[in-house]
N, CA, C and O of each residue as an XYZ file, in Angstrom:
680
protein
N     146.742     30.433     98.394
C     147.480     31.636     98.152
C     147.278     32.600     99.313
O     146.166     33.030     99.619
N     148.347     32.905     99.912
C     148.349     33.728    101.278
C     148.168     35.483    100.337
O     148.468     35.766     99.178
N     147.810     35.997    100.992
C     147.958     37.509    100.240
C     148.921     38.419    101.514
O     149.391     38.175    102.625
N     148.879     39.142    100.918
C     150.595     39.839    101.361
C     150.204     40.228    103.202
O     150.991     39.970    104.112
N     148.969     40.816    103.377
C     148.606     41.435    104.916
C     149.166     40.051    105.382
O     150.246     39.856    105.940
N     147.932     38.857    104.943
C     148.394     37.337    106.116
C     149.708     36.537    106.597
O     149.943     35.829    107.576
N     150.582     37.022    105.306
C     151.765     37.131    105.473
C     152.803     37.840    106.629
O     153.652     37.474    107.442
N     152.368     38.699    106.306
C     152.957     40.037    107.854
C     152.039     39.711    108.688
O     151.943     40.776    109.299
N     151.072     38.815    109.302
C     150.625     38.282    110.302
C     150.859     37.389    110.773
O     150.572     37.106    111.936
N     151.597     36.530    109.789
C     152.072     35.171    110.029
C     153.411     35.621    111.203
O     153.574     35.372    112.397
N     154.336     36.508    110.029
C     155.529     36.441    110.873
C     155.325     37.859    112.178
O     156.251     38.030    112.971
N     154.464     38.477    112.231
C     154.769     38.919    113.783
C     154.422     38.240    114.948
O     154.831     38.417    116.095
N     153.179     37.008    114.269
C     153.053     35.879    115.510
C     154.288     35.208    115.791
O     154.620     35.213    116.976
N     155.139     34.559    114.874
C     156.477     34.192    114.855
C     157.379     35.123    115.685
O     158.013     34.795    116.688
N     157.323     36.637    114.963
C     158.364     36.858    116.125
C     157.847     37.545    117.118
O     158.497     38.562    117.359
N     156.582     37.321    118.040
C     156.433     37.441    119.220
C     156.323     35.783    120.119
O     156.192     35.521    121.315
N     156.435     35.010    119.025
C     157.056     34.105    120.034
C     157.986     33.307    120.224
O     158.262     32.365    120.967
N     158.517     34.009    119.208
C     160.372     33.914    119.583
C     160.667     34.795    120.978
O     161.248     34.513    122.025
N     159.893     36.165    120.422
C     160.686     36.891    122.052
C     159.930     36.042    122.959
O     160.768     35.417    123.610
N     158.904     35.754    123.276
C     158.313     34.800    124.357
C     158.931     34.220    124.772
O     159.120     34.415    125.973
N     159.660     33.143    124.122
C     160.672     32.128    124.622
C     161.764     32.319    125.139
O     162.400     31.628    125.935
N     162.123     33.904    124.369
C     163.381     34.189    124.763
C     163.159     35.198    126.052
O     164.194     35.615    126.573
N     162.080     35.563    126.530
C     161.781     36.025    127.868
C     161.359     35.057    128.807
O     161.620     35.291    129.987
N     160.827     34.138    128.552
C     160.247     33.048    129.278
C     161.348     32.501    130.745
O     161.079     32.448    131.946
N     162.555     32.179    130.031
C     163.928     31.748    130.969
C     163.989     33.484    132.287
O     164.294     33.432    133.478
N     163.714     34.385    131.732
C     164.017     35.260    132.421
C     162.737     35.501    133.649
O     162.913     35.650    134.858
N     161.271     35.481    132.808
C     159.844     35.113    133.538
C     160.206     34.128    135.042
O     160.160     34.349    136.252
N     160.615     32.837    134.077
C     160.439     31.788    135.083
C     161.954     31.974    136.403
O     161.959     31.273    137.415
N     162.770     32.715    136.194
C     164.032     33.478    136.982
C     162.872     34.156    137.975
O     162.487     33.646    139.027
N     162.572     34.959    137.615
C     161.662     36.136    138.297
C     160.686     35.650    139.180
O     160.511     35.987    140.351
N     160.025     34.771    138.467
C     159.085     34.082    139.310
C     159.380     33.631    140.278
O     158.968     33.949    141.393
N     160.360     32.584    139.920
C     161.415     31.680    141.264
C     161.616     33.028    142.038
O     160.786     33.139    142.940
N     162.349     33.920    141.957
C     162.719     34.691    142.744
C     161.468     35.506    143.728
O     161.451     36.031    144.842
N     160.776     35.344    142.963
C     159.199     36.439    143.804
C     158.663     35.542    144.795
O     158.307     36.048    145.860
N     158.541     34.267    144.628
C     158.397     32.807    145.383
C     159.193     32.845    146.589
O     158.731     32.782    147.728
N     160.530     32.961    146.249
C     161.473     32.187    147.149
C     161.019     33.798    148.041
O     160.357     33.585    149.057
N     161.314     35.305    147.747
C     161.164     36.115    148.609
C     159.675     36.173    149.448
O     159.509     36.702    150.547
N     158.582     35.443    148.577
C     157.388     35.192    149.180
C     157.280     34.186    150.529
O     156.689     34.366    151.593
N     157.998     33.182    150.104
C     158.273     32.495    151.177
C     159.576     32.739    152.591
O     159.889     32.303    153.698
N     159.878     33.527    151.783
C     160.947     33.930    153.099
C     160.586     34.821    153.969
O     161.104     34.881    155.084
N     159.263     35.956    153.395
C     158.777     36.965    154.305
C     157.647     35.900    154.972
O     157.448     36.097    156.170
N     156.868     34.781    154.346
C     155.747     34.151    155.663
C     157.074     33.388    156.313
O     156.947     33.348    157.537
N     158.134     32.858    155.923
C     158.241     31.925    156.788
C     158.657     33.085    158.007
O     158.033     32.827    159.036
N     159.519     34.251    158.148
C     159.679     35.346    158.621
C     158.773     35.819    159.546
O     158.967     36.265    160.677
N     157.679     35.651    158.867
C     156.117     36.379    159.823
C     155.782     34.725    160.463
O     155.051     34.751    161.453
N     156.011     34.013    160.232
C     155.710     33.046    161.049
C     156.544     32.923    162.165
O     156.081     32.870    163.305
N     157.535     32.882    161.962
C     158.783     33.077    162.954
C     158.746     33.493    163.759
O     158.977     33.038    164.880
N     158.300     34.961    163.293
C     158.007     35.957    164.504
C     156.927     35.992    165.211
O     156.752     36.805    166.119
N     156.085     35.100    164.857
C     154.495     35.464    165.208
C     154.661     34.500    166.587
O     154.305     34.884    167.701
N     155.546     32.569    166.188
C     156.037     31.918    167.174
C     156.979     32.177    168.391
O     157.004     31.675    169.515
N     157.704     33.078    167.821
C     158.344     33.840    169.128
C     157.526     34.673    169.776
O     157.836     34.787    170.962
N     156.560     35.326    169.430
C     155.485     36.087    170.102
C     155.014     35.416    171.192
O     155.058     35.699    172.389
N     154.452     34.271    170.470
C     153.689     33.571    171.100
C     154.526     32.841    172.174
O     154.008     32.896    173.290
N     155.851     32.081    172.096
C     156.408     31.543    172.888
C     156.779     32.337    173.959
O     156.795     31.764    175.048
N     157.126     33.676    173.930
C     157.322     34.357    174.650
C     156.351     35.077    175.962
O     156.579     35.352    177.140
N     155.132     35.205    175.020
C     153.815     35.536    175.964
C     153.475     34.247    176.805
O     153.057     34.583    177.914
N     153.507     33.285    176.687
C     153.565     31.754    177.137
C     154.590     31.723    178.236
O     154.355     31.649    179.442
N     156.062     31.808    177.492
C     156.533     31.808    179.105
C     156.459     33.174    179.984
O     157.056     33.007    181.048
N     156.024     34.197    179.884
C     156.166     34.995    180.821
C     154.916     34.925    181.334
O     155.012     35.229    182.523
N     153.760     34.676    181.045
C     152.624     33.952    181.895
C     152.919     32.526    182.564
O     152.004     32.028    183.220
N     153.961     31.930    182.462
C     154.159     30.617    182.884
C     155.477     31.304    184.398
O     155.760     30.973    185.549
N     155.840     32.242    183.523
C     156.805     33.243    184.831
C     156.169     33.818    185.914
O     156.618     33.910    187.056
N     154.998     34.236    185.461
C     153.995     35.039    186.760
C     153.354     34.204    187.299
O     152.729     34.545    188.303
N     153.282     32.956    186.883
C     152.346     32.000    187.628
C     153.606     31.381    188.714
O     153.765     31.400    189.934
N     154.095     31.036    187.969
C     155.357     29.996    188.940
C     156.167     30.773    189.886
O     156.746     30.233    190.828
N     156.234     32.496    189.563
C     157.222     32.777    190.596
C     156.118     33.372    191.811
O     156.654     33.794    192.836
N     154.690     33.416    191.739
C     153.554     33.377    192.583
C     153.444     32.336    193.721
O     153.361     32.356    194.949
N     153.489     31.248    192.549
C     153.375     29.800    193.616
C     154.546     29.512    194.508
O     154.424     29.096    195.660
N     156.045     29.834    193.724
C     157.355     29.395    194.056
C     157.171     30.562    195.453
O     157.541     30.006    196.487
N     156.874     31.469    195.603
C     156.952     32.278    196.648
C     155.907     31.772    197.572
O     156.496     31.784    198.652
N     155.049     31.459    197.727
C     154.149     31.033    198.500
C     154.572     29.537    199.016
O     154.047     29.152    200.061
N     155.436     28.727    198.382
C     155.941     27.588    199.028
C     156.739     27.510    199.887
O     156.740     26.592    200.707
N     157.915     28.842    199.861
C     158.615     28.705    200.742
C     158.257     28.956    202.241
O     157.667     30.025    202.399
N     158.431     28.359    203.181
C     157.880     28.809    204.579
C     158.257     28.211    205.399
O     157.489     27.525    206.073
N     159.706     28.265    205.655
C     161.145     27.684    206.854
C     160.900     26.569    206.516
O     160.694     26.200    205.360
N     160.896     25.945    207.437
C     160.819     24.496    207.813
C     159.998     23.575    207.284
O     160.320     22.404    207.489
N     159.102     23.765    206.710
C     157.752     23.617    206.124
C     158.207     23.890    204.860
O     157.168     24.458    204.522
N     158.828     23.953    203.972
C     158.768     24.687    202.534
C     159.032     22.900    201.984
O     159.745     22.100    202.589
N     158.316     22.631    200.820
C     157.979     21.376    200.129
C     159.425     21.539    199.107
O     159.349     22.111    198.020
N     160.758     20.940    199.640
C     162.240     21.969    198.637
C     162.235     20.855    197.327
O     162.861     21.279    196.356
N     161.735     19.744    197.186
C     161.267     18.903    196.335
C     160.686     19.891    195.205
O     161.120     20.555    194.264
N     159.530     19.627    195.794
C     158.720     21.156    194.315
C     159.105     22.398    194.092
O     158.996     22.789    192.930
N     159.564     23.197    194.955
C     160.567     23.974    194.712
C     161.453     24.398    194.166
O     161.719     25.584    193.969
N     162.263     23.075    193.722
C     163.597     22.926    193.024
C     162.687     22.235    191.783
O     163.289     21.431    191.072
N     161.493     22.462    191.533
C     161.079     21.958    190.369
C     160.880     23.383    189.676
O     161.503     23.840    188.718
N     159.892     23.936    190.383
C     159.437     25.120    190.444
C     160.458     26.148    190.217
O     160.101     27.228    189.747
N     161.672     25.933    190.495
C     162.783     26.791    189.808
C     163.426     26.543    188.515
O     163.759     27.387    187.683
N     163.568     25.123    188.454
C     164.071     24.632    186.924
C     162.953     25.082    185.795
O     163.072     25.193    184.575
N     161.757     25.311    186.715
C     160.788     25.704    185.143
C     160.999     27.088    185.351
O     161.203     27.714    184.311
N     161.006     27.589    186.153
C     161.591     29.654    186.094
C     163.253     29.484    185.146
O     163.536     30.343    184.311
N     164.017     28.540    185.365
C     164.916     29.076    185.074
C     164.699     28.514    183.366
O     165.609     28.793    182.585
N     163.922     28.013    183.031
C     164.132     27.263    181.474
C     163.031     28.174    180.529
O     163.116     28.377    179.318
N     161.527     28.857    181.858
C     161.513     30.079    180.985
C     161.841     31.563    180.725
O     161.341     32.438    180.018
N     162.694     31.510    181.425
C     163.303     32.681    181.521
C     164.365     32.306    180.235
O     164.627     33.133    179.361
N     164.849     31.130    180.257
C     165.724     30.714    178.868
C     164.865     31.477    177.304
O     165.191     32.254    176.407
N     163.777     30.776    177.653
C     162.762     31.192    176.601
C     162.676     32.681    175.944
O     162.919     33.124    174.822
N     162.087     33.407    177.513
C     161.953     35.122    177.068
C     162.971     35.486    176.441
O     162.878     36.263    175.491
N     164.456     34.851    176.976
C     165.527     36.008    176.876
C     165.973     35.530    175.702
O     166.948     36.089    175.199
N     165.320     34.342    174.990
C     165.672     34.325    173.523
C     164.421     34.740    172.232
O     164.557     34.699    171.009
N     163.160     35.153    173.096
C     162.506     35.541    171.939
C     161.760     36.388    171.307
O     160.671     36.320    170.736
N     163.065     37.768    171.642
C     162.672     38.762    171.038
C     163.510     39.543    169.751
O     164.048     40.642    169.610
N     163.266     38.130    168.762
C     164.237     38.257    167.194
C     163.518     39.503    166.467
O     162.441     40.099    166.506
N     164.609     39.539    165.859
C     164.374     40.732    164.944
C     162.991     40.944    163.802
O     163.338     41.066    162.627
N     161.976     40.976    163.991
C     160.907     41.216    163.172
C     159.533     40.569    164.080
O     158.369     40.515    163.683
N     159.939     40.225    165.073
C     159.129     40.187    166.438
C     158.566     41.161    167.338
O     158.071     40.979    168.450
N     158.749     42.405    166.568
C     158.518     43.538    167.271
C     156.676     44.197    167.246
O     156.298     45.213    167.829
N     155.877     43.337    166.472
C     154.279     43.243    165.789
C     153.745     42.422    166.348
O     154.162     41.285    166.569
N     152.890     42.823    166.609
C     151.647     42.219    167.307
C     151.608     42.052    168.899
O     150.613     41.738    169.551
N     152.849     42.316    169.380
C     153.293     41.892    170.892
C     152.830     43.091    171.750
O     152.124     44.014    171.344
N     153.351     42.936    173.047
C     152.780     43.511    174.281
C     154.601     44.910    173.788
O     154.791     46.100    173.539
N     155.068     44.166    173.870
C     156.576     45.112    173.495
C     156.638     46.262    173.181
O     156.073     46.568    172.131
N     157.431     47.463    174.062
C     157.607     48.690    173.296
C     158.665     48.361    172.311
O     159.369     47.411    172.653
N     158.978     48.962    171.067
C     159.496     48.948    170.657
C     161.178     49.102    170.771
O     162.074     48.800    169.983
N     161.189     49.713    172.115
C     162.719     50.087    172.756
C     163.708     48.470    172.693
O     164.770     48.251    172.109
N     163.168     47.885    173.228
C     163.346     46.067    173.420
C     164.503     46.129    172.103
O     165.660     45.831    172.399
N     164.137     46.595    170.349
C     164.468     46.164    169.495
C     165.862     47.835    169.102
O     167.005     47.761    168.652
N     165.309     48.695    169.391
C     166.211     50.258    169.046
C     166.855     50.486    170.235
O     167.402     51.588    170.290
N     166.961     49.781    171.212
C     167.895     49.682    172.605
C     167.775     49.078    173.497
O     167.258     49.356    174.579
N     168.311     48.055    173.086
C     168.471     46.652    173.520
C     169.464     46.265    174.779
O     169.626     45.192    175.361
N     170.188     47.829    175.010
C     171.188     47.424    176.071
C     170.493     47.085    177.745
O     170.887     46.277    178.587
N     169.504     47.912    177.782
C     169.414     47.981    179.426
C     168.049     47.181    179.082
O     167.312     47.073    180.062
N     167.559     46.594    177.874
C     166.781     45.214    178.151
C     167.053     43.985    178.302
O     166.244     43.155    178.715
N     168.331     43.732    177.950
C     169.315     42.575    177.963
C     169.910     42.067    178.917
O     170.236     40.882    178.996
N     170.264     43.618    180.391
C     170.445     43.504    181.249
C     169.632     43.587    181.896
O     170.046     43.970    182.990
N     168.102     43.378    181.892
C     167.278     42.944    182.904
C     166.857     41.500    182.700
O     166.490     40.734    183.592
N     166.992     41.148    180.993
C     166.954     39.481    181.293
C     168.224     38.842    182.226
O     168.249     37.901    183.019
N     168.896     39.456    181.925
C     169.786     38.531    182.775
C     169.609     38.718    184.184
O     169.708     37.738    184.923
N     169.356     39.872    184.657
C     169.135     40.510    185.764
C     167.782     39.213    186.531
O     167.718     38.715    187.655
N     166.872     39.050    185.278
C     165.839     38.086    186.073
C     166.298     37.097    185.940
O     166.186     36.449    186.980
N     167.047     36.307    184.789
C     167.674     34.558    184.624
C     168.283     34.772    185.946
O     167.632     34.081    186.730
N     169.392     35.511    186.690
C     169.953     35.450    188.081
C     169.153     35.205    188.903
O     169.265     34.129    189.489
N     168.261     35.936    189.185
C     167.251     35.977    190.302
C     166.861     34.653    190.277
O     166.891     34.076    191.364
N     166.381     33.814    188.983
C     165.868     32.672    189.038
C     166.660     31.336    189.491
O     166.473     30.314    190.151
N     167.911     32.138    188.538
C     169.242     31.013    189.057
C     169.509     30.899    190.200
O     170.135     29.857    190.393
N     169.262     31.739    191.493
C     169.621     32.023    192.966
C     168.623     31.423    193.103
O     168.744     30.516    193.926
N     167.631     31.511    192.653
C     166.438     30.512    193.499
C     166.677     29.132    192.975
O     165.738     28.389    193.262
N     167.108     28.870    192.671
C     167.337     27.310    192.360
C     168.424     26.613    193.128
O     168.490     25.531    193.711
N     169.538     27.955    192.855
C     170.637     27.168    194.040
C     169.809     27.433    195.452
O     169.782     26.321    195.978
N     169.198     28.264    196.223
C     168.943     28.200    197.005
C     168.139     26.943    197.398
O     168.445     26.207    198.335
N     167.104     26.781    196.600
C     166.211     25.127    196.440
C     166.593     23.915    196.590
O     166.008     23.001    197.172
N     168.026     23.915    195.822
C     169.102     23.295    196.238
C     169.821     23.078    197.719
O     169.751     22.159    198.535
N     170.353     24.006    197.706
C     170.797     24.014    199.144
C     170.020     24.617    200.098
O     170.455     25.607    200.686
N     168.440     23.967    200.451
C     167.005     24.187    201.042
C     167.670     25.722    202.162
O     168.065     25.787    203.326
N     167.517     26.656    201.141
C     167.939     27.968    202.030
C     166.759     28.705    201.375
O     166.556     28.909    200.178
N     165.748     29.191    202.858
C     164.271     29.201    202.626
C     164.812     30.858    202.873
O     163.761     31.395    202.524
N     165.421     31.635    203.113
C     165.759     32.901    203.243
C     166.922     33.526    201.916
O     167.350     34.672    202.058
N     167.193     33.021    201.159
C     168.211     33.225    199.971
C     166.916     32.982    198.969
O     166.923     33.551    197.878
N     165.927     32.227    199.302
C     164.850     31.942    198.018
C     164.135     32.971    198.292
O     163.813     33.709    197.361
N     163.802     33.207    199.351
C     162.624     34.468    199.264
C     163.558     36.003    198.708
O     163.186     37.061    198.200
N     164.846     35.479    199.096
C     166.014     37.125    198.636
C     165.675     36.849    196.923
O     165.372     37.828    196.241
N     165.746     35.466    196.283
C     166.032     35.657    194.691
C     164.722     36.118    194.192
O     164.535     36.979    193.333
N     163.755     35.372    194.899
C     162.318     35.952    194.154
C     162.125     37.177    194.417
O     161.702     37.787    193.434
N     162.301     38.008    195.640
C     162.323     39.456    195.445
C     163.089     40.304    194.457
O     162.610     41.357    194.037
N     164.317     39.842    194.065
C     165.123     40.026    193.382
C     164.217     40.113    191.713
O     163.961     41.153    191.107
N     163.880     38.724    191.284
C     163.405     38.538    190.090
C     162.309     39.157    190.161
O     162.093     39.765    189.113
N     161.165     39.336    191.260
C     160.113     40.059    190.749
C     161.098     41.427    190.626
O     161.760     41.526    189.593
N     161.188     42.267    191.441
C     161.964     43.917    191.059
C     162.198     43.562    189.425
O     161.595     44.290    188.637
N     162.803     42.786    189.027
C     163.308     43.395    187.879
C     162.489     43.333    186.605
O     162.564     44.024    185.590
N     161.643     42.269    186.938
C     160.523     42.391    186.134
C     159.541     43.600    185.853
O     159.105     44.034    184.786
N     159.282     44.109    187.517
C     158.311     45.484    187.465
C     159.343     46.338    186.898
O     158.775     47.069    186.087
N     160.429     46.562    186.930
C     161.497     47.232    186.273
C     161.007     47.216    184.711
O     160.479     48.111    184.051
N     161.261     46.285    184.463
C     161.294     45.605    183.030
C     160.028     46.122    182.174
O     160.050     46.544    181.018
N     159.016     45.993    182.961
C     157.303     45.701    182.419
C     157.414     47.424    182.095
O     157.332     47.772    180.918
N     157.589     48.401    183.095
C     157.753     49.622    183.616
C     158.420     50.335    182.170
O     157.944     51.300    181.573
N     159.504     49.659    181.847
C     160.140     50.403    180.491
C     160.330     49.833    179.180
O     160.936     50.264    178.200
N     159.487     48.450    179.433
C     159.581     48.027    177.784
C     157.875     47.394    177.687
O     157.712     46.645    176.723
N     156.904     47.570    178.376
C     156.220     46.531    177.872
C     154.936     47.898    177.797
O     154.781     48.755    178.667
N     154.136     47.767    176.499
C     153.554     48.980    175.709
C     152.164     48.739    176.277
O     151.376     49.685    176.300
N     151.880     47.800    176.638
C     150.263     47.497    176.877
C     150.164     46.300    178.467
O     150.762     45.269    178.776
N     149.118     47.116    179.111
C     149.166     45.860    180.399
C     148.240     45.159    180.141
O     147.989     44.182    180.847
């Protein structure tokens, strides 16, 4: 014999888990959704953290090579073999920089923030340096030891340009 309280205990366990069930579909909605946005902000911060990184990579791979690439050339004597190597890797990381400064890449980097809130006259110094690099390659090409020393002067300027108004930390 139930007495009347155990009764009204019985059924509010009942109907709290009716609503349970009937929140549950909405829980497990929510959840999925907190997940999928969980994973979209690391995969996001990962993203960006790899463009960081790819980017600091090639522009240390830029200061090294357009160091050496300048020191090879020397008239008659310039090695246009390594040279024209030495430019295909300037010109493939310069490919690199000028693609990896995505939108939420703006943390943790050397970068002023300008790079991302005015982007015009940074856009035109990548290209400004991909040229410089590209002239040194045709020049490497067509072993013109005075057009290579013009592009690398060229590409360094625009770099100290560059460093000068977007880059926050030396």
């Amino acid at each position: 014999m139930m007495n009347r309280r155990m009764t009204m205990t019985i059924k509010k366990l009942s109907l709290k888990s009716v609503q349970a069930t009937r929140v549950a579909p909405f829980s497990q909605w929510l959840m999925a959704a907190v997940i999928v946005v969980s994973n979209v902000t690391v995969t996001s911060a990962m993203a960006s953290e790899n463009s960081i990184e790819q980017r600091q990579a090639a522009f240390s791979d830029i200061e090294s090579n357009t160091k050496a690439a300048a020191k090879m050339i020397d008239g008659d004597e310039t090695d246009w073999a390594a040279l024209l190597v030495m430019s295909e890797q300037l010109v493939a990381s310069g490919d690199v920089v000028s693609n990896a400064f995505v939108a939420g890449s703006d943390e943790g980097g050397k970068a002023k923030s300008d790079v991302w809130e005015k982007p015009e006259k940074f856009e035109r110094l990548m290209l400004e340096m991909n040229d410089g690099y590209q002239s040194l390659l045709a020049a490497a090409q067509h072993q013109d030891a005075k057009k290579a020393k013009q592009a690398i002067k060229s590409a360094e300027s625009t770099c100290r340009s560059c460093h000068r108004s977007y880059r926050a930390r030396w």
